[in-house]
Every structure is written in C-alpha cells, then in structure tokens.
N, CA, C, O and CB atoms as a CASP TS submission, in Angstrom:
PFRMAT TS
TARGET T0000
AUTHOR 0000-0000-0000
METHOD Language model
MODEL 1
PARENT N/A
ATOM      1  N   UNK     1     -11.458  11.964  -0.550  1.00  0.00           N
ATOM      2  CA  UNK     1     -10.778  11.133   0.418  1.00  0.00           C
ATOM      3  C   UNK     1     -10.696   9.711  -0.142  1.00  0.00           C
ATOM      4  O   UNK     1     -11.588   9.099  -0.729  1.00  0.00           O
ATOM      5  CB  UNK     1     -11.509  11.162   1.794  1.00  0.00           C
ATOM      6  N   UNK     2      -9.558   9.335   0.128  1.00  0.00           N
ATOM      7  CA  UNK     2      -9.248   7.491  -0.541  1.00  0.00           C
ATOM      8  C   UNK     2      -9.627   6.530   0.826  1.00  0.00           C
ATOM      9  O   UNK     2      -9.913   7.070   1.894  1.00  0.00           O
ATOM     10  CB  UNK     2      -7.022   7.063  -1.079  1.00  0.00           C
ATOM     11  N   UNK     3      -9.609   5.682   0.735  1.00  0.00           N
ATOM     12  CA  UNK     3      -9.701   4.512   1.631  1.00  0.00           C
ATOM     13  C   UNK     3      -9.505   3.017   0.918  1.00  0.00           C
ATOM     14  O   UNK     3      -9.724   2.774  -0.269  1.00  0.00           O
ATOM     15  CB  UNK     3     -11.126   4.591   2.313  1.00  0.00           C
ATOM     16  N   UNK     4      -9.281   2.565   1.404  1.00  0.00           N
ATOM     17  CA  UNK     4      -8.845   0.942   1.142  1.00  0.00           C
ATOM     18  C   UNK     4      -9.470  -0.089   1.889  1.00  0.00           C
ATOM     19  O   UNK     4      -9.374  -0.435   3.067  1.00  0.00           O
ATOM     20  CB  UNK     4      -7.395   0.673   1.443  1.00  0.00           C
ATOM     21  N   UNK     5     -10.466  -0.702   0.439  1.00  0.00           N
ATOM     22  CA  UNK     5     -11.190  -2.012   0.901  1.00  0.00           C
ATOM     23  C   UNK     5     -10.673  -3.069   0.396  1.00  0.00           C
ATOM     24  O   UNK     5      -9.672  -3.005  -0.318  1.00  0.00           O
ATOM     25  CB  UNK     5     -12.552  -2.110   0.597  1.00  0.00           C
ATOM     26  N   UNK     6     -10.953  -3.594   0.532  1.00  0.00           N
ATOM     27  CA  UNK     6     -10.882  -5.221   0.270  1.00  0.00           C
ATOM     28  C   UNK     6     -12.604  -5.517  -0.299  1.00  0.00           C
ATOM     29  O   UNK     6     -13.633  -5.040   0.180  1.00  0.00           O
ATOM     30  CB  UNK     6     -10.403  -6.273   2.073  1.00  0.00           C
ATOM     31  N   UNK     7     -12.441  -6.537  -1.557  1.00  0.00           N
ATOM     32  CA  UNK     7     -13.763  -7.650  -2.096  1.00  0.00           C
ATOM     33  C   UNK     7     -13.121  -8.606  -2.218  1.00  0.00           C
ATOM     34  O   UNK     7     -11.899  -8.557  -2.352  1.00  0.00           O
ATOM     35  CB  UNK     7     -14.640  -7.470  -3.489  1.00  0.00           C
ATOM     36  N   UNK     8     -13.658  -9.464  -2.202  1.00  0.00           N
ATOM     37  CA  UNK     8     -13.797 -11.262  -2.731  1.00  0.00           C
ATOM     38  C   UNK     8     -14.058 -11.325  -4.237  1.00  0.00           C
ATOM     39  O   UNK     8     -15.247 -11.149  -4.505  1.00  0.00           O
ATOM     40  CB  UNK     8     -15.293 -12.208  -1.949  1.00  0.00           C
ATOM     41  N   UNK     9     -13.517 -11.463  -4.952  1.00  0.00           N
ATOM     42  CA  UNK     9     -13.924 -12.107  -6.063  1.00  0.00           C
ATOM     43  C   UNK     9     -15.146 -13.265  -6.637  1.00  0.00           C
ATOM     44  O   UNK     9     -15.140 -14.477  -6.421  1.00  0.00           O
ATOM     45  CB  UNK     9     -12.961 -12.501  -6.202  1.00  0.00           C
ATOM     46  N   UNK    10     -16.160 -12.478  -7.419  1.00  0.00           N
ATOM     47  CA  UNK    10     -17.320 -13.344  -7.685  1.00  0.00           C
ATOM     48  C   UNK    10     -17.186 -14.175  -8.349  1.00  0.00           C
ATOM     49  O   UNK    10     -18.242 -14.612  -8.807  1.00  0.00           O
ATOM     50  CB  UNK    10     -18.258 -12.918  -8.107  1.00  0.00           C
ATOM     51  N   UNK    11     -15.990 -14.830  -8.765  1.00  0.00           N
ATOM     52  CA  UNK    11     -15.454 -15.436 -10.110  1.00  0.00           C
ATOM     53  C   UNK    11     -14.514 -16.834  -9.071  1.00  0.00           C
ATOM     54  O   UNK    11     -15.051 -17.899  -8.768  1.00  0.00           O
ATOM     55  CB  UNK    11     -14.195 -13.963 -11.331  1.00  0.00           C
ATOM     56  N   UNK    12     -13.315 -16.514  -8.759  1.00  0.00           N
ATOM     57  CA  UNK    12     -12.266 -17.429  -8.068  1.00  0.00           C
ATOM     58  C   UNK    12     -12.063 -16.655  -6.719  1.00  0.00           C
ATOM     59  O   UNK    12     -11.053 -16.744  -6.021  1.00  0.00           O
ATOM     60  CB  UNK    12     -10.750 -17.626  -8.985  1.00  0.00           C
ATOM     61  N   UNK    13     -13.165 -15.883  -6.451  1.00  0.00           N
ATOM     62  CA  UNK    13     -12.896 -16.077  -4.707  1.00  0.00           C
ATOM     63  C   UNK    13     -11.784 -15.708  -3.993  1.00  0.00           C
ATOM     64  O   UNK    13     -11.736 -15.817  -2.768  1.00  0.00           O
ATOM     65  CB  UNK    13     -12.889 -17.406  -4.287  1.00  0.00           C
ATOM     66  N   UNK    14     -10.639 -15.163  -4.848  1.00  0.00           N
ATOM     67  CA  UNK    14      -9.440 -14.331  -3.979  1.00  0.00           C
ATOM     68  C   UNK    14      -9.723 -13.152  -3.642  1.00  0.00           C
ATOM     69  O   UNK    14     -10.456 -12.525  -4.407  1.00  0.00           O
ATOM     70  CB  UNK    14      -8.172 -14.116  -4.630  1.00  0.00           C
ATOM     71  N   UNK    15      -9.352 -12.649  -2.701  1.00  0.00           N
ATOM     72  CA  UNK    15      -9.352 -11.324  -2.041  1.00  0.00           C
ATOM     73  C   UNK    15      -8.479 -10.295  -3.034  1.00  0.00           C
ATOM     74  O   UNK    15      -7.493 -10.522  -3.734  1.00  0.00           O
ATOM     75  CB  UNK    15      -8.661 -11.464  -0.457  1.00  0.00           C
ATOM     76  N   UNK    16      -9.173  -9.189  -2.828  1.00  0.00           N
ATOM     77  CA  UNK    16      -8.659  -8.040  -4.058  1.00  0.00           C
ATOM     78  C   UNK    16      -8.667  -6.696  -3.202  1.00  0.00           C
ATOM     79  O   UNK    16      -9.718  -6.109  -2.945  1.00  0.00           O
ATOM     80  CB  UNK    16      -9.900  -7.863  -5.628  1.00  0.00           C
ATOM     81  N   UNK    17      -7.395  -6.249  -2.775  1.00  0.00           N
ATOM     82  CA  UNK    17      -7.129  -4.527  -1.739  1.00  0.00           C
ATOM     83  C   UNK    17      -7.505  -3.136  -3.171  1.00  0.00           C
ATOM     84  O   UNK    17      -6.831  -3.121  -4.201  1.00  0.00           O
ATOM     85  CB  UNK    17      -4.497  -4.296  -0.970  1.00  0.00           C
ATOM     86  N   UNK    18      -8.240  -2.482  -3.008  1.00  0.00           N
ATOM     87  CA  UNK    18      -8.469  -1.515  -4.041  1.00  0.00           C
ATOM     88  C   UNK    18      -8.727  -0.346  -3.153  1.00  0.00           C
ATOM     89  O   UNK    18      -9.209  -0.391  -2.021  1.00  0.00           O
ATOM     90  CB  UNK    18      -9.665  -1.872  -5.098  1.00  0.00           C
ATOM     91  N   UNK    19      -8.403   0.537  -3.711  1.00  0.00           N
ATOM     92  CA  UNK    19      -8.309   2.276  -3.239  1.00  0.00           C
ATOM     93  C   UNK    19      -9.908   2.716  -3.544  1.00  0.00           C
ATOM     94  O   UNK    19     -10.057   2.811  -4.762  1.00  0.00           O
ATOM     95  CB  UNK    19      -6.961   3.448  -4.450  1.00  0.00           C
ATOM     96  N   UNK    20     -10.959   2.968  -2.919  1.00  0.00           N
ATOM     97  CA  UNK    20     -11.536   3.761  -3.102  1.00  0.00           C
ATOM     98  C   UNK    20     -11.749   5.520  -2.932  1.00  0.00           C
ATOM     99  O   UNK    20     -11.059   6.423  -2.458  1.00  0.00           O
ATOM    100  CB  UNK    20     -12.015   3.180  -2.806  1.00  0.00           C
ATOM    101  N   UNK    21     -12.551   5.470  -3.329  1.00  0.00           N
ATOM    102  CA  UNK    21     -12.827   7.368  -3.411  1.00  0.00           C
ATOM    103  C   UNK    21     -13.692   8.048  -3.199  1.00  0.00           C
ATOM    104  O   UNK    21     -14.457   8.232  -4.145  1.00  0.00           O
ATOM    105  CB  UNK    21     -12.785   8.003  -4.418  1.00  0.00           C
ATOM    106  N   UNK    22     -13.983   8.709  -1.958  1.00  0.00           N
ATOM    107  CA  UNK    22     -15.522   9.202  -1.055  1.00  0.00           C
ATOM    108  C   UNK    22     -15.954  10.402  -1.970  1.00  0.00           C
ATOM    109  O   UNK    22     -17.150  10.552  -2.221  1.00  0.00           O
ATOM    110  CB  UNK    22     -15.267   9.882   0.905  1.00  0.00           C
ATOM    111  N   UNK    23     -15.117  11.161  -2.416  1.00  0.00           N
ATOM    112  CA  UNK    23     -15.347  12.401  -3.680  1.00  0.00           C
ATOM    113  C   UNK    23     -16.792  11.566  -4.926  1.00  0.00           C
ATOM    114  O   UNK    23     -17.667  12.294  -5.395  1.00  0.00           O
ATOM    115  CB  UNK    23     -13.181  12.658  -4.880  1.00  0.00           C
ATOM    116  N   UNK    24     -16.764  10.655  -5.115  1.00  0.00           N
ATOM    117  CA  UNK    24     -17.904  10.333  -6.155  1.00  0.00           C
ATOM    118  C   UNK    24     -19.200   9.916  -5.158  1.00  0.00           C
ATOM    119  O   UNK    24     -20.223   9.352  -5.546  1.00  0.00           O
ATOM    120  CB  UNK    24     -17.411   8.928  -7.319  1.00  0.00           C
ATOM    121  N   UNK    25     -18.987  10.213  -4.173  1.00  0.00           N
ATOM    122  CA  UNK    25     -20.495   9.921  -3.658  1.00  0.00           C
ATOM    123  C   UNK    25     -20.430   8.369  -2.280  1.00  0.00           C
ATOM    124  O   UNK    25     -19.702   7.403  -2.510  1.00  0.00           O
ATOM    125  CB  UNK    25     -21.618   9.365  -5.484  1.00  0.00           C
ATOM    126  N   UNK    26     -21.030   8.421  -1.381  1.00  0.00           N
ATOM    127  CA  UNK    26     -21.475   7.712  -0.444  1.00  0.00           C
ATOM    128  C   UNK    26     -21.838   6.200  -0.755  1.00  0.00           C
ATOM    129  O   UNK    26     -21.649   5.268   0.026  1.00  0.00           O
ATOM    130  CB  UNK    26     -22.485   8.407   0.013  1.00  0.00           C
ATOM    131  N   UNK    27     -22.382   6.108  -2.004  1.00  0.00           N
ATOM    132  CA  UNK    27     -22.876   4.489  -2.307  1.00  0.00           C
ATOM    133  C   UNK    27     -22.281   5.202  -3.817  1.00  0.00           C
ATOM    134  O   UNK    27     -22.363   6.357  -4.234  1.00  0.00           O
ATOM    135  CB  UNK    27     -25.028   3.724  -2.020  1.00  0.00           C
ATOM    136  N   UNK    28     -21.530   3.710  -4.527  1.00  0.00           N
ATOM    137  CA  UNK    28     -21.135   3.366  -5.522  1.00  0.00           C
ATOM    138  C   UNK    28     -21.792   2.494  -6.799  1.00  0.00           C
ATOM    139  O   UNK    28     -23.017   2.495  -6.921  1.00  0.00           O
ATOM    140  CB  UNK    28     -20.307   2.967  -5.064  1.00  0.00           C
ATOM    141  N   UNK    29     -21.234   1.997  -7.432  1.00  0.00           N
ATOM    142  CA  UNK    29     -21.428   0.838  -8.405  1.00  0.00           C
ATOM    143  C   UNK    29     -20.571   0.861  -9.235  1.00  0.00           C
ATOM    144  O   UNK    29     -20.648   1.908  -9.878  1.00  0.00           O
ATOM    145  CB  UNK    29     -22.575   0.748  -9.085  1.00  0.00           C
ATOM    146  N   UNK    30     -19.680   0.150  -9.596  1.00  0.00           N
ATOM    147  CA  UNK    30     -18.568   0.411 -10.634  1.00  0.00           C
ATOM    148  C   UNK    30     -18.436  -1.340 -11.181  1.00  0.00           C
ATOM    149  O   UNK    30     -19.029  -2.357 -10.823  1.00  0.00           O
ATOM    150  CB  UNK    30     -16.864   1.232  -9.773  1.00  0.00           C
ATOM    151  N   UNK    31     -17.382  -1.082 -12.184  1.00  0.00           N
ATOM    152  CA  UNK    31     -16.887  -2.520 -12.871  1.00  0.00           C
ATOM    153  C   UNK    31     -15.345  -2.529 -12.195  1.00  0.00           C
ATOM    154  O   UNK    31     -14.862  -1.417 -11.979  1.00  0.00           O
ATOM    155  CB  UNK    31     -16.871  -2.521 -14.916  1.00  0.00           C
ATOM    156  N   UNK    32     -14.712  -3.461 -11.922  1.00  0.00           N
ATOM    157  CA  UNK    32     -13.553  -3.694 -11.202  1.00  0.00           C
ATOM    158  C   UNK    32     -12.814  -5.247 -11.700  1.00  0.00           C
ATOM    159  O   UNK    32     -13.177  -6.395 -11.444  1.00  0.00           O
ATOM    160  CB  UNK    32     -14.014  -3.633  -9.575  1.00  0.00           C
ATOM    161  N   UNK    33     -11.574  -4.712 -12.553  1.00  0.00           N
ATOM    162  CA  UNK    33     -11.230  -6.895 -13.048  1.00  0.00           C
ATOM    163  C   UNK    33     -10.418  -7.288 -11.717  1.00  0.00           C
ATOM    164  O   UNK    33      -9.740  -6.577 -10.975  1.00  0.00           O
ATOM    165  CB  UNK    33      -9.667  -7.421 -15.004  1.00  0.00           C
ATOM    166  N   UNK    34     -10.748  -8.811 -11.659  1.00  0.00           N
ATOM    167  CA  UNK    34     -10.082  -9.353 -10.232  1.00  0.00           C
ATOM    168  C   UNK    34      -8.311  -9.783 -10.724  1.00  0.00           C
ATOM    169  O   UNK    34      -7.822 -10.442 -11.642  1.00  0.00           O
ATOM    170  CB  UNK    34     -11.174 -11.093  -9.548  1.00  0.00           C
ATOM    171  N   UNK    35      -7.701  -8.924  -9.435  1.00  0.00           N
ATOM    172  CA  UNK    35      -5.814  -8.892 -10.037  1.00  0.00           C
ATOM    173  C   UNK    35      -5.449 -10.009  -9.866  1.00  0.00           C
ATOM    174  O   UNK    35      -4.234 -10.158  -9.994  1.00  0.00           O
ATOM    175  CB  UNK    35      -4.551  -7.954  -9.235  1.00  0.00           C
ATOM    176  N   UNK    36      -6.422 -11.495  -9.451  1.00  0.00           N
ATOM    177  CA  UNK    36      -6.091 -12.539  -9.974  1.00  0.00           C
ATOM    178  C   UNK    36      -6.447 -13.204 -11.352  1.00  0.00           C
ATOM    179  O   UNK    36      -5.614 -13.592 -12.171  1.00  0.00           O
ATOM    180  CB  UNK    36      -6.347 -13.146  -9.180  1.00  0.00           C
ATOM    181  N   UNK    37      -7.311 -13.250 -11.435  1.00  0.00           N
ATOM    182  CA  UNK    37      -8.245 -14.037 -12.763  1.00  0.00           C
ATOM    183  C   UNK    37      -8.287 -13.303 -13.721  1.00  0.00           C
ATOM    184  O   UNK    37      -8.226 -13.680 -14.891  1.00  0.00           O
ATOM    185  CB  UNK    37      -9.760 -14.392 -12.581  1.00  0.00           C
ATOM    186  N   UNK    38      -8.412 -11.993 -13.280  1.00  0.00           N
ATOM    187  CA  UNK    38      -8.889 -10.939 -14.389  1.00  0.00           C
ATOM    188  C   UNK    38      -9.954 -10.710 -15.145  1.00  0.00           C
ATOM    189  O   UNK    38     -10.068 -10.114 -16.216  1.00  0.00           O
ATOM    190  CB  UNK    38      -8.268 -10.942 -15.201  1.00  0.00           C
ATOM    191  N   UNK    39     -11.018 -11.463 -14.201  1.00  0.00           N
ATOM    192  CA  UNK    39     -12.505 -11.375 -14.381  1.00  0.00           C
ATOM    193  C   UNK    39     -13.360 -10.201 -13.837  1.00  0.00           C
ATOM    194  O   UNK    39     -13.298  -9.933 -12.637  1.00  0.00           O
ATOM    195  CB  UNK    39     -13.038 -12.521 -13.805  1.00  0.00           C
ATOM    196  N   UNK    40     -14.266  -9.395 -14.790  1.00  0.00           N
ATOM    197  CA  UNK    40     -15.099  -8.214 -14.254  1.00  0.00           C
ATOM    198  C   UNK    40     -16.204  -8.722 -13.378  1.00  0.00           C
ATOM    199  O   UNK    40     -17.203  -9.374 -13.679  1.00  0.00           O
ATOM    200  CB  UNK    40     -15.735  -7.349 -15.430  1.00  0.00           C
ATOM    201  N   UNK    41     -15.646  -8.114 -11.828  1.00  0.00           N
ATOM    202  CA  UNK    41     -16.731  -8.008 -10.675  1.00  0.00           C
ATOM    203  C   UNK    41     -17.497  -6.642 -10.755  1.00  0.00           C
ATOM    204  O   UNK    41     -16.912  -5.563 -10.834  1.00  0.00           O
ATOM    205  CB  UNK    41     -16.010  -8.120  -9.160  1.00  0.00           C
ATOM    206  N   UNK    42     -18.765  -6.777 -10.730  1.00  0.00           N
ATOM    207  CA  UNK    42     -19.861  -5.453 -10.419  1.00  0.00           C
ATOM    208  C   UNK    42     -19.130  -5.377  -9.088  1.00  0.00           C
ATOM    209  O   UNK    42     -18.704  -6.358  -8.479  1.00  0.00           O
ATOM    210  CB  UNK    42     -21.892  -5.724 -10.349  1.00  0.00           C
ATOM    211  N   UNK    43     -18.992  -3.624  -8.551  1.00  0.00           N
ATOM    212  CA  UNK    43     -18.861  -3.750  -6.832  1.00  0.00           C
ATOM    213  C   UNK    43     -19.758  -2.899  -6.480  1.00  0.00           C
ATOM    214  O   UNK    43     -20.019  -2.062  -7.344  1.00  0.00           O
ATOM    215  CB  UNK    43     -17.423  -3.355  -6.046  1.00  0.00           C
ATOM    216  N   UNK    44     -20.171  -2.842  -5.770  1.00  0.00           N
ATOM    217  CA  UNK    44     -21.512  -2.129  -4.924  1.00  0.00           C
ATOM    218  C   UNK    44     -20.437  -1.660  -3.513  1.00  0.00           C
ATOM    219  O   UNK    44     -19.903  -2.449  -2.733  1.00  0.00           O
ATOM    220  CB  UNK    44     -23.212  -3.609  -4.394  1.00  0.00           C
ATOM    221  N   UNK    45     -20.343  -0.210  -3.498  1.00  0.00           N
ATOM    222  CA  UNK    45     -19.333   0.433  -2.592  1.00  0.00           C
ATOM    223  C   UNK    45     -19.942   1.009  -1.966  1.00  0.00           C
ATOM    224  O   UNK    45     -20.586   1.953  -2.422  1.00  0.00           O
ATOM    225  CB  UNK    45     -18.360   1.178  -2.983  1.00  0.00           C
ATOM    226  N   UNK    46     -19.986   0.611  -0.463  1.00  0.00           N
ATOM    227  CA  UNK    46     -20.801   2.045   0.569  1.00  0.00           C
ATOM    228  C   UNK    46     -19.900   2.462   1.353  1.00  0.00           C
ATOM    229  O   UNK    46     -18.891   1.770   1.488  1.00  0.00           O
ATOM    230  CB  UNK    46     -22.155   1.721   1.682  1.00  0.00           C
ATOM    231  N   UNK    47     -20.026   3.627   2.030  1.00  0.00           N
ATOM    232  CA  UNK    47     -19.172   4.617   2.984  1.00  0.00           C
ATOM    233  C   UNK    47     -19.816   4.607   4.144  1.00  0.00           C
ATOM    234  O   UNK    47     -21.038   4.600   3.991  1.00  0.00           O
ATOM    235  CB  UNK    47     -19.013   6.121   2.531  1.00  0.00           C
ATOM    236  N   UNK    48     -19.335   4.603   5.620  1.00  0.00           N
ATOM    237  CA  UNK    48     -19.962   4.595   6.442  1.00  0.00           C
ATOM    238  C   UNK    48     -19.285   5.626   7.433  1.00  0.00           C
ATOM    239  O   UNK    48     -18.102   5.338   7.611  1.00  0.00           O
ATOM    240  CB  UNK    48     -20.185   3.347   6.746  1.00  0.00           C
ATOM    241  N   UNK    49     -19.651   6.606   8.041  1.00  0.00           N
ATOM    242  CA  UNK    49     -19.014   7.372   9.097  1.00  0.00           C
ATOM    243  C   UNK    49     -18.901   6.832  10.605  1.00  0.00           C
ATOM    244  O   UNK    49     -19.971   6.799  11.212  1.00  0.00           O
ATOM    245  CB  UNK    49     -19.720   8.590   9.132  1.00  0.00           C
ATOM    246  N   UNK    50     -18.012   6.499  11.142  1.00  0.00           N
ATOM    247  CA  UNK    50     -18.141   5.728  12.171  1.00  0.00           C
ATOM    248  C   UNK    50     -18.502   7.177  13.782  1.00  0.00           C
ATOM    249  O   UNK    50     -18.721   8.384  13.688  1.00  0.00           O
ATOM    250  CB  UNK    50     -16.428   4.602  12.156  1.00  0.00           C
ATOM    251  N   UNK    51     -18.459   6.781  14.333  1.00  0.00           N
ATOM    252  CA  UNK    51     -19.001   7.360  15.913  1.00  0.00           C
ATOM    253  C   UNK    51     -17.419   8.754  16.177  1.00  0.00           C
ATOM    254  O   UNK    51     -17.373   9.889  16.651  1.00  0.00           O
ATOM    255  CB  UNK    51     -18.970   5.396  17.641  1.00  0.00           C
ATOM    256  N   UNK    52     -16.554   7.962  15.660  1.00  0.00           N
ATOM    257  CA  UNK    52     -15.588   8.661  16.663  1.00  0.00           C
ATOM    258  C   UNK    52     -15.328  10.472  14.780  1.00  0.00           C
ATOM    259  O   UNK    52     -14.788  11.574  14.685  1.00  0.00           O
ATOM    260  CB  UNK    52     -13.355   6.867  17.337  1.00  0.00           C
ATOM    261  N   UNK    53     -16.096   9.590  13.928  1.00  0.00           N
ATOM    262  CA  UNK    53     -16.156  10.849  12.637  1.00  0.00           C
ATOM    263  C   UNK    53     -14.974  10.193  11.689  1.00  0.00           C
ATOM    264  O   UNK    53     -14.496  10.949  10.843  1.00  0.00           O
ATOM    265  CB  UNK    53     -15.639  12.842  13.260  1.00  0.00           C
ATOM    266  N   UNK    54     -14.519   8.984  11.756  1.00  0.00           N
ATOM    267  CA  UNK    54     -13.818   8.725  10.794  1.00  0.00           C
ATOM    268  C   UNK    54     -14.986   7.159   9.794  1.00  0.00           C
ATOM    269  O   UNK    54     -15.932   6.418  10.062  1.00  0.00           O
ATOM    270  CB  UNK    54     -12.062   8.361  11.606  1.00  0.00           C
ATOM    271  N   UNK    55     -14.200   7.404   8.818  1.00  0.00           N
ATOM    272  CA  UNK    55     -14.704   6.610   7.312  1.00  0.00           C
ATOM    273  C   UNK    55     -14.433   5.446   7.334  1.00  0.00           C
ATOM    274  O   UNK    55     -13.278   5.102   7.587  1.00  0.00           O
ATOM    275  CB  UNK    55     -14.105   7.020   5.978  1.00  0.00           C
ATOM    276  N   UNK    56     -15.571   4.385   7.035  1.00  0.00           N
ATOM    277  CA  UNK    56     -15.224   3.307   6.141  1.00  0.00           C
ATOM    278  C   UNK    56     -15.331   2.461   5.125  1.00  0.00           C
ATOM    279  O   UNK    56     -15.684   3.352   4.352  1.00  0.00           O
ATOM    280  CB  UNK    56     -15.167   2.890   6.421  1.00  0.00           C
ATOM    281  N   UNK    57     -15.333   1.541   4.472  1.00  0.00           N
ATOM    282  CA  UNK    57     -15.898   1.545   3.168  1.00  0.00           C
ATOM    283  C   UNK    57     -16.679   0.097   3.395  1.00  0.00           C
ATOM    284  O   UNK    57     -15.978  -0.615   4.112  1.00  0.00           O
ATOM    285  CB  UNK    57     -14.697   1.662   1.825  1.00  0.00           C
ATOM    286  N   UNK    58     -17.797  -0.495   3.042  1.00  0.00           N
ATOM    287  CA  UNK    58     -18.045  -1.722   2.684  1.00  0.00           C
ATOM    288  C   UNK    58     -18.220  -2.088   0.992  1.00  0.00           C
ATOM    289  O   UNK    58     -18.652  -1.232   0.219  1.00  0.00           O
ATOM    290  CB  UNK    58     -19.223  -2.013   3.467  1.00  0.00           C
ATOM    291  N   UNK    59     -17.936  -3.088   0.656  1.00  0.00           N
ATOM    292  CA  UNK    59     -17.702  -3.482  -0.537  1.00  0.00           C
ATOM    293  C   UNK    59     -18.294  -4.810  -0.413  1.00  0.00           C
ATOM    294  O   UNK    59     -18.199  -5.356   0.686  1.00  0.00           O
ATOM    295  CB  UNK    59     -16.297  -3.381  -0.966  1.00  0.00           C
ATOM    296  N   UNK    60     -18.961  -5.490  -1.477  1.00  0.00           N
ATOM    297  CA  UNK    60     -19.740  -6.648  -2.378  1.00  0.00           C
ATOM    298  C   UNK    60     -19.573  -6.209  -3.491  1.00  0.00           C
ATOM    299  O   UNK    60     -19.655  -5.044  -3.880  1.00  0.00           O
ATOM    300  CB  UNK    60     -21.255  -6.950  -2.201  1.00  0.00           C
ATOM    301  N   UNK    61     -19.189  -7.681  -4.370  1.00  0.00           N
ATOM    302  CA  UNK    61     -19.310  -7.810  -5.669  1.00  0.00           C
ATOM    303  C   UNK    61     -19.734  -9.175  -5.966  1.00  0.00           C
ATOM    304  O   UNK    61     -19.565 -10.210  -5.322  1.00  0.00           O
ATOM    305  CB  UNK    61     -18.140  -7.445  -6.310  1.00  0.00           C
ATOM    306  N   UNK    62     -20.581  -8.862  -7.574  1.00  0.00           N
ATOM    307  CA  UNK    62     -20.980  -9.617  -7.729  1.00  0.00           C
ATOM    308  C   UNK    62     -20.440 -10.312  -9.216  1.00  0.00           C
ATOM    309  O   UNK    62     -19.557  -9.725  -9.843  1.00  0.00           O
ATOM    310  CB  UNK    62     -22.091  -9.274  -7.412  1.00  0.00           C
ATOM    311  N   UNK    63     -20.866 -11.249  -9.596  1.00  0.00           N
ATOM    312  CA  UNK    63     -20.706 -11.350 -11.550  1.00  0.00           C
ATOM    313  C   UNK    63     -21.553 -10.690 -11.877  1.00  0.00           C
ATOM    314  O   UNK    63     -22.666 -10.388 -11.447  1.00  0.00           O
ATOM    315  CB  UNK    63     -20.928 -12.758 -12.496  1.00  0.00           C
ATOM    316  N   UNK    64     -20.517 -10.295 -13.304  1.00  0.00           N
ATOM    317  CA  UNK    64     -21.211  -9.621 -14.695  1.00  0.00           C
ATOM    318  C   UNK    64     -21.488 -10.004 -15.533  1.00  0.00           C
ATOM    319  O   UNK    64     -20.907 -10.879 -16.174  1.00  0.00           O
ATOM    320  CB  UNK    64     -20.817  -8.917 -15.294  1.00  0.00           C
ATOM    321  N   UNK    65     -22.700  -9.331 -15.843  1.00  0.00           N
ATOM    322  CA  UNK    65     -23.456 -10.854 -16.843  1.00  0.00           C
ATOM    323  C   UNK    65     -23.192 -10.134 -17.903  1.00  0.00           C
ATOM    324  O   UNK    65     -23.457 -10.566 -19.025  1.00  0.00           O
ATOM    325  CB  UNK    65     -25.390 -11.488 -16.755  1.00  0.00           C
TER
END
C-alpha cells in the first residue's frame, strides 16, 4: 500500500510530498535528497492504523552526517 507524506527538510527547511510504501514494514529508515536543495535527509517513517482501520504515515528527518 502507498501513502503520501510530507517531511521538512533538515538542510533548507522546505516541505518535500513523497510516496511511501507499507509493503517494507511499519517503521522505516531510508536516505531521501530534498527536491529543493538536493541535500540527503535520513527519514525515520512510521505507519499508524487509525480507529476507523485506515493508514497513516508519520515522517522526521534528520541530517546526514
């Protein structure tokens, strides 16, 4: 299943819409470049099942050192 989050950029701080993907698992970690700057954000991706049985995603990123 896909879903669409949104992160902030750890770099210049613009907002970034990206497709995620519940098929690799419930909590994430991936590398992601920001489609402004084009700087690599770590993102830390969780899935959450809400009450009524539908999905959502939370997303943080951080810099890569």
């Amino acid at each position: 299943m896909e879903l669409y989050g949104l992160f902030q950029c750890a770099y210049c701080g613009q907002g970034n819409e990206i497709c995620t993907d519940l098929s690799a698992g419930i909590f994430q970690s991936y590398v992601e470049d920001c489609q402004t700057c084009c700087r690599p954000n770590i993102l830390s991706v969780a899935f959450h099942e809400t009450d009524t049985g539908d999905w959502e995603v939370s997303i943080s990123s951080e810099l890569e050192s």
